[in-house]
ZALO-358586 format. One record per residue (C-alpha): residue in three letters; chain; y, x, z. Coordinates in nm, 4 decimals, always signed. Each point is the difference from the previous one (the first is absolute). Example, Ala and Ser with C-alpha at 12.3 -4.5 7.8 and 13.67 -1.06 7.14 Angstrom:
# residues 2
<r Ala; c A; north -0.4500; east +1.2300; up +0.7800>
<r Ser; c A; north +0.3440; east +0.1370; up -0.0660>
//
This chain:
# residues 231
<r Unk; c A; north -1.7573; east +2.3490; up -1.1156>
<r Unk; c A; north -0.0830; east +0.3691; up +0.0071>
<r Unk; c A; north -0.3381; east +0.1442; up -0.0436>
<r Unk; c A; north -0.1830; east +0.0789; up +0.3789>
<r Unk; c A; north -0.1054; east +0.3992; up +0.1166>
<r Unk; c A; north -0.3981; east -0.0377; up -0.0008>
<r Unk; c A; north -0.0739; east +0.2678; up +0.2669>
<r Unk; c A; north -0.2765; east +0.1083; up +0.0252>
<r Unk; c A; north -0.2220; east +0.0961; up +0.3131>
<r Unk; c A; north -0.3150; east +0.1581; up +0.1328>
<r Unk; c A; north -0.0240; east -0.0403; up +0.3732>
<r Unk; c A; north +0.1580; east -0.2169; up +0.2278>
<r Unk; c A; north +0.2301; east +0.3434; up +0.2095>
<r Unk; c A; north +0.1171; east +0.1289; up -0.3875>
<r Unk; c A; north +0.2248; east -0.2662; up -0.0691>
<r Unk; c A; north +0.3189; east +0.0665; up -0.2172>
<r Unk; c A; north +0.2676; east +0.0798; up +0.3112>
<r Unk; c A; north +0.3167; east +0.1591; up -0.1260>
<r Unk; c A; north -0.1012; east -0.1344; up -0.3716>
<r Unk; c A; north +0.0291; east -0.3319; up +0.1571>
<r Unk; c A; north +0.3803; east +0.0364; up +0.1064>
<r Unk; c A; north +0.1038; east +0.1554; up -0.3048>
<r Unk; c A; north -0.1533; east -0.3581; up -0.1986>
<r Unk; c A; north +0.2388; east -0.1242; up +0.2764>
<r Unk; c A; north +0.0768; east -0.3799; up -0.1993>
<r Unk; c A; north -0.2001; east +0.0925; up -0.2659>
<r Unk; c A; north -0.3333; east -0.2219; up -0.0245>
<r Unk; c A; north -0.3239; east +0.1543; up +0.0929>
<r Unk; c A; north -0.3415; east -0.1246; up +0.0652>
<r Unk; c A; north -0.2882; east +0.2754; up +0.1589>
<r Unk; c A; north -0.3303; east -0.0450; up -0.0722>
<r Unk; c A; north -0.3215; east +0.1832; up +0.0703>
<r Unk; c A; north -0.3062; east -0.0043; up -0.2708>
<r Unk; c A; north -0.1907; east +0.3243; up +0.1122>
<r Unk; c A; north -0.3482; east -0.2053; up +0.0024>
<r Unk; c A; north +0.0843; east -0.2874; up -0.2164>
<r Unk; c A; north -0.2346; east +0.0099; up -0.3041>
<r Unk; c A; north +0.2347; east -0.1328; up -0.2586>
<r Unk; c A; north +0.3461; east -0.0644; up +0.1591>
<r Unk; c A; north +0.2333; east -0.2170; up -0.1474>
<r Unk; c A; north +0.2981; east +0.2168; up -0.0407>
<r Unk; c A; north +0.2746; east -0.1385; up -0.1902>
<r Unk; c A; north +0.1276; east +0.1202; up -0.3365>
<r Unk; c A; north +0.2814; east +0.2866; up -0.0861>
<r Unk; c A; north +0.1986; east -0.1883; up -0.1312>
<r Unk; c A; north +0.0595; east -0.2407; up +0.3478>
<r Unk; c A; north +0.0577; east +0.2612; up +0.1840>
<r Unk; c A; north +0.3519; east +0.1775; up +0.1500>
<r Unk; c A; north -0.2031; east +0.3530; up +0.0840>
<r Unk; c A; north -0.3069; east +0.0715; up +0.1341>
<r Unk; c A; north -0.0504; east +0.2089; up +0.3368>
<r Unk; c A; north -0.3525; east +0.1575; up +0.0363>
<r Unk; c A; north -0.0075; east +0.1362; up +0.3848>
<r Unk; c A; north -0.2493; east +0.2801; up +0.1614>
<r Unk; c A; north -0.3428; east -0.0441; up +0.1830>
<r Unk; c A; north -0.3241; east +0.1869; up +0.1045>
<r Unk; c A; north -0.1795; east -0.0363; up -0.3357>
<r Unk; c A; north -0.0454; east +0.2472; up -0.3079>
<r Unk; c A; north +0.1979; east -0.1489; up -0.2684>
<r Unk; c A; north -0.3145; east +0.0426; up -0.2278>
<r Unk; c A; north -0.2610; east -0.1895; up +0.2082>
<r Unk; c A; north -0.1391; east -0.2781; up -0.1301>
<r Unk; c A; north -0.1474; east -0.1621; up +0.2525>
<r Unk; c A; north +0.3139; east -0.1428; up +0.0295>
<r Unk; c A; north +0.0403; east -0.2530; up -0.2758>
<r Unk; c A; north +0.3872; east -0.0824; up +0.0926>
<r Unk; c A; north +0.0471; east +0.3802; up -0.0993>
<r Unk; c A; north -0.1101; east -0.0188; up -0.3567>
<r Unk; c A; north +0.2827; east -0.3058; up -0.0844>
<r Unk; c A; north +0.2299; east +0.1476; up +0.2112>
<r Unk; c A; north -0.0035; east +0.3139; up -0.2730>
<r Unk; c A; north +0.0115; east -0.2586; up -0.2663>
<r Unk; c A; north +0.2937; east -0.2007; up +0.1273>
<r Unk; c A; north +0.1464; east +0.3631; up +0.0478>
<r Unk; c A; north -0.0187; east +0.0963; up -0.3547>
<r Unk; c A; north +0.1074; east -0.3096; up -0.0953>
<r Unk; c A; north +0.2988; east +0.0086; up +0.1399>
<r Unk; c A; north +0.1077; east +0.3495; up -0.1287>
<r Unk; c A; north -0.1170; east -0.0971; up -0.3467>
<r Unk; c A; north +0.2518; east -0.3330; up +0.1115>
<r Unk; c A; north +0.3037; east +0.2111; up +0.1353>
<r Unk; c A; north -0.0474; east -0.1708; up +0.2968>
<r Unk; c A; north +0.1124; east +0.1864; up +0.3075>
<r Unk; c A; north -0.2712; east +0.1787; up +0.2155>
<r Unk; c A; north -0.0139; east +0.1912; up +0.2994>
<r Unk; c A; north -0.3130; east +0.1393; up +0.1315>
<r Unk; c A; north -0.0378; east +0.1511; up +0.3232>
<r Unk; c A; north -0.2758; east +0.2586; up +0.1204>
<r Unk; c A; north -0.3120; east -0.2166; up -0.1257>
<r Unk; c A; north +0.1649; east -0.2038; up -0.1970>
<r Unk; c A; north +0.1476; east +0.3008; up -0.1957>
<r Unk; c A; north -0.3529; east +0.1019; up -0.0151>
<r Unk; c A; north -0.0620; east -0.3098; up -0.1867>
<r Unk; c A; north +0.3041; east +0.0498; up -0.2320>
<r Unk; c A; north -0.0936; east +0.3213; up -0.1228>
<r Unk; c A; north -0.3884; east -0.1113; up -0.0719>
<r Unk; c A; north +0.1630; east -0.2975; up -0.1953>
<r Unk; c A; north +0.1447; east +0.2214; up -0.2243>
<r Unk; c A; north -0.2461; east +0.2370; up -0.0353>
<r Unk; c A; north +0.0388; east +0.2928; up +0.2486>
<r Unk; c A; north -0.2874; east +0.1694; up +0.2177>
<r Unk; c A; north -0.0711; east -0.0893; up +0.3469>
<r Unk; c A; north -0.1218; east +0.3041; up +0.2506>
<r Unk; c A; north -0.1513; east -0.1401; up +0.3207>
<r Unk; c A; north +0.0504; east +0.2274; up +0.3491>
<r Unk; c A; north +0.2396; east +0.2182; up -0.2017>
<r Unk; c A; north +0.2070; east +0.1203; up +0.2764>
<r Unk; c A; north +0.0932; east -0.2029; up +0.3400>
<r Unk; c A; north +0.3391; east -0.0353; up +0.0483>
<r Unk; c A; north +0.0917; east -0.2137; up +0.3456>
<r Unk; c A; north +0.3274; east +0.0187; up +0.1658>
<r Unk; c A; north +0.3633; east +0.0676; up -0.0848>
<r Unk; c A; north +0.0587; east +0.2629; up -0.2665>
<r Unk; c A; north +0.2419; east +0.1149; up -0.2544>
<r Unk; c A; north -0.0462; east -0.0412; up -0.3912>
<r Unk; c A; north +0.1588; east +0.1250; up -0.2881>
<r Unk; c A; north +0.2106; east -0.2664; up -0.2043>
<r Unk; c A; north -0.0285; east +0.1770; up -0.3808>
<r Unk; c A; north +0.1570; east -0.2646; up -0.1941>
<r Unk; c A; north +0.3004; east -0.2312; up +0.0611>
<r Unk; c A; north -0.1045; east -0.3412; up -0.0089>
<r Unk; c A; north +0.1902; east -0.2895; up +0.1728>
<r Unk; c A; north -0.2788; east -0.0968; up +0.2038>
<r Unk; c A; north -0.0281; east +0.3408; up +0.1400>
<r Unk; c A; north +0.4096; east +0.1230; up +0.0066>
<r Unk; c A; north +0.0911; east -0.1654; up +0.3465>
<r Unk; c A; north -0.2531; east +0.2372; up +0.1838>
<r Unk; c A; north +0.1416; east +0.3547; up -0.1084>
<r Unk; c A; north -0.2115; east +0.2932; up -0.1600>
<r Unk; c A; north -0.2629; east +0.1013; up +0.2985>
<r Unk; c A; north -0.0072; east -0.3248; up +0.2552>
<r Unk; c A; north -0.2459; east -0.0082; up +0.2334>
<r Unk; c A; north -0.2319; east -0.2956; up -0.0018>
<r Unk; c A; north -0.2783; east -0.1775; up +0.0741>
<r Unk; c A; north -0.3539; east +0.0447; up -0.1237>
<r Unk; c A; north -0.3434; east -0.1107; up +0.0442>
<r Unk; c A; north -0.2058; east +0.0834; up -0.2386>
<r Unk; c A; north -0.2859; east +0.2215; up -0.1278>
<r Unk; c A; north -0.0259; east -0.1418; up -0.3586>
<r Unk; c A; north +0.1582; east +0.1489; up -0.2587>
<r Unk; c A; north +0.0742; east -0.0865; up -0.3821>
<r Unk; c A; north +0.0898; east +0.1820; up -0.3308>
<r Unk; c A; north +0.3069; east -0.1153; up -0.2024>
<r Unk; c A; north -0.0349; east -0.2827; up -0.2792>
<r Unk; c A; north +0.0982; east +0.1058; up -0.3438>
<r Unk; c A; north +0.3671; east -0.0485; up -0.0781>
<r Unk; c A; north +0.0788; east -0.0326; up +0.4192>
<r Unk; c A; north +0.2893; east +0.1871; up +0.1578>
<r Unk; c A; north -0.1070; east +0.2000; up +0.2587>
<r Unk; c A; north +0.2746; east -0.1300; up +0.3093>
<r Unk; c A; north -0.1533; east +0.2402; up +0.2724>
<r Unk; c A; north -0.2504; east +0.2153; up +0.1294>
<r Unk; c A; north -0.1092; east +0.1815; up +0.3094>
<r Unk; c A; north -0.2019; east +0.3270; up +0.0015>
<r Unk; c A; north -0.3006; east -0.1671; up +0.0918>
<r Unk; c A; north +0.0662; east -0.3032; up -0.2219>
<r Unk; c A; north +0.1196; east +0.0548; up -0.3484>
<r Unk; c A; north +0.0884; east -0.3176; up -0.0991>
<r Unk; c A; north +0.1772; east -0.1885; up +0.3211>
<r Unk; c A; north +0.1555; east -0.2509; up -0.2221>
<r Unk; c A; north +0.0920; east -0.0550; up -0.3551>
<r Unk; c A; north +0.1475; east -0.2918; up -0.2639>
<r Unk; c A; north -0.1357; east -0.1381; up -0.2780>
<r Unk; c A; north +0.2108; east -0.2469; up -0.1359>
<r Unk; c A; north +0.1034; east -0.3015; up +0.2085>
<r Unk; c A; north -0.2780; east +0.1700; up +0.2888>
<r Unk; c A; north +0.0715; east +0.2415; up +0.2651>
<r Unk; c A; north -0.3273; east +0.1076; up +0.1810>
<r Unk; c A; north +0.0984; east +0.1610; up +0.3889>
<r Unk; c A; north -0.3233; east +0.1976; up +0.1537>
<r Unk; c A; north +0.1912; east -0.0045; up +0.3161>
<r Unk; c A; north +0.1444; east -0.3035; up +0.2067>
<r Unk; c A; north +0.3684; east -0.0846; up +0.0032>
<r Unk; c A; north -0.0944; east -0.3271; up +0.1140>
<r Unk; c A; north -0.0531; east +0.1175; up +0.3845>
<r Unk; c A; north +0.2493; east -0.0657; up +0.2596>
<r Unk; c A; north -0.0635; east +0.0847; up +0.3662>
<r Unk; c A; north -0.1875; east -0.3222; up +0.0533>
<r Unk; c A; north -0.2199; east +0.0446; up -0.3361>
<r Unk; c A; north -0.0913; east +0.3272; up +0.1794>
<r Unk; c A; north -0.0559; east -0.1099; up +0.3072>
<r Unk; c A; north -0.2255; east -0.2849; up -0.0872>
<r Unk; c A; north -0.1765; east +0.2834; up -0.2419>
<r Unk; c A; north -0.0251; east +0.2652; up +0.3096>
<r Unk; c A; north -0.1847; east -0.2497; up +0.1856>
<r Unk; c A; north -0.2372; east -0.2124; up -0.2331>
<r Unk; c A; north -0.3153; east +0.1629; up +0.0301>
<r Unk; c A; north -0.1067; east +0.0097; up -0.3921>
<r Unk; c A; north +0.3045; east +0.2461; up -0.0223>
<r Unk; c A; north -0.0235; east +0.1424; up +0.3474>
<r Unk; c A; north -0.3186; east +0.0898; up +0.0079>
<r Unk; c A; north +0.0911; east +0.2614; up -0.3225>
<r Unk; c A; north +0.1776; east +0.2269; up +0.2227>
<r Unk; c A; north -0.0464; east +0.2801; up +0.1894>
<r Unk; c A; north +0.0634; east +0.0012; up +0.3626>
<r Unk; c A; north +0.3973; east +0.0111; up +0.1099>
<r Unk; c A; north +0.0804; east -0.0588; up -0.3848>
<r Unk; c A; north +0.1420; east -0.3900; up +0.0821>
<r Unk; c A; north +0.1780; east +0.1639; up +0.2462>
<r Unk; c A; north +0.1075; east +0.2713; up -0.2172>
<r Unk; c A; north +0.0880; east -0.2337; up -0.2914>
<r Unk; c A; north +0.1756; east -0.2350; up +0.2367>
<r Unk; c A; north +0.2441; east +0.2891; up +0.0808>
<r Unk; c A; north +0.0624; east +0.0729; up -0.3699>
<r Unk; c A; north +0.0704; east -0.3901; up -0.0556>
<r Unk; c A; north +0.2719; east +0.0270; up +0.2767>
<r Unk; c A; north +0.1616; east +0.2759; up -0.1854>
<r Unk; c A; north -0.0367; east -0.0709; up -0.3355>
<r Unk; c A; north +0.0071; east -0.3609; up -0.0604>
<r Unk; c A; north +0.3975; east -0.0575; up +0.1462>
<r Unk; c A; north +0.0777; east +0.1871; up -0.3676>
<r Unk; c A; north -0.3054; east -0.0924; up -0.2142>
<r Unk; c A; north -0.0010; east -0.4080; up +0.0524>
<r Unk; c A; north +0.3851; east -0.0433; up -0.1347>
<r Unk; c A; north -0.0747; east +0.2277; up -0.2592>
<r Unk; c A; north -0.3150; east -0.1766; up -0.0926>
<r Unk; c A; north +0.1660; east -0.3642; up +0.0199>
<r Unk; c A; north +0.2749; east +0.1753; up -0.2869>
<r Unk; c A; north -0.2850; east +0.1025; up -0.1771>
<r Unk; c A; north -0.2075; east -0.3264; up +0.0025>
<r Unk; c A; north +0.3096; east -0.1786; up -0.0754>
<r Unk; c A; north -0.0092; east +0.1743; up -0.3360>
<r Unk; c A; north -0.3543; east -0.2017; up -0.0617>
<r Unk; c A; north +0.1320; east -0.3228; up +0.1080>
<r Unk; c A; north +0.3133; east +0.0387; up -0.2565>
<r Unk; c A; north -0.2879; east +0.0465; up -0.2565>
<r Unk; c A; north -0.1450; east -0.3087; up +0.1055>
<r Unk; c A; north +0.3445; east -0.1506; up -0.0041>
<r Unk; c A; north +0.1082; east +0.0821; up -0.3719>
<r Unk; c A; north -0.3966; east -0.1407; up -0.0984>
<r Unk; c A; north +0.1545; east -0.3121; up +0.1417>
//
């Protein structure tokens, strides 16, 4: 039997969406162990790939005890060639597992935008050289030693990067128009914006998403085939 996805989450609207399909009959377990003192997560080597997923918290705050073996587990698995994907927070989390800076209220980025894709990568191919996607953050991250720099965005510098078997995304190619939707109206994320920006971001969802969610599915199939050859 093939190793499971552990994917990782941090609140109950962030799930994995579009990450999800691309796993399609691959087997994947979620779990969430943000305020769990010592969770019990299992070992590198009995696991497929490991999927670390966004949320409202700093990467570096340890209040959060799940946090601090969640970067473990992460630079386990790189050390492991295990394949990794980290998106917004969780590649936050990948980059403080091996070793960057973290640099809280940065720059807010919220909305549909394009970025810069500096480096081919298979991952990042299917979506051409400026696609315009989704962020949400205000976080931002240096790049770990010996990490490929995938993309950037002026505001940004480092919007994604490799290192190794991991790919860390700042933005979310996981979000479909129901993803957003359920986003645009839970109030933890709501409550962020700035009045007629739900509506505004609504109406760049309905333009951009018809191209960006079959180019995202191409490029998450690219993790899943990762998964695959781990067997």
């Amino acid at each position: 039997m093939s190793r499971p996805v552990l994917v990782l989450t941090h609140a109950p609207h962030e799930g994995p969406g579009l990450i999800a399909g691309a796993l399609d009959a691959l087997a994947y377990r979620t779990r969430t162990v943000l305020d769990t003192p010592d969770p019990r997560l299992p070992a590198v080597d009995e696991l497929g790939g490991l999927v670390v997923m966004g949320g409202p918290m700093d990467a570096d705050d340890d209040r959060h005890p799940g946090l601090v073996a969640e970067r473990r587990l992460l630079a386990q698995a790189v050390d492991a060639d295990v394949p990794v994907l980290g998106v917004c927070l969780g590649m936050q989390l990948l980059a403080l597992a091996l070793g960057a800076d973290l640099t809280r209220r940065h720059g807010t980025e919220i909305g549909f935008a394009p970025l810069d894709v500096v480096t081919s990568d298979p991952l990042l191919a299917p979506l051409g050289p400026t696609p315009s996607v989704l962020h949400w953050h205000n976080d931002a991250v240096g790049l770990p030693d010996g990490a490929t720099l995938l993309a950037s965005s002026a505001l940004t510098p480092v919007q994604a990067f490799r290192a190794g078997s991991a790919v860390g995304l700042q933005f979310h190619l996981e979000v479909d128009r129901t993803v957003l939707e359920l986003w645009l109206t839970t109030p933890a994320m709501a409550d962020e914006l700035a009045p007629g920006e739900a509506e505004a971001i609504r109406a760049q969802g309905a333009e951009h998403l018809p191209t960006l969610v079959p180019a995202a599915g191409a490029a998450l199939a690219s993790f899943a085939d990762a998964v695959r050859e781990r067997g």
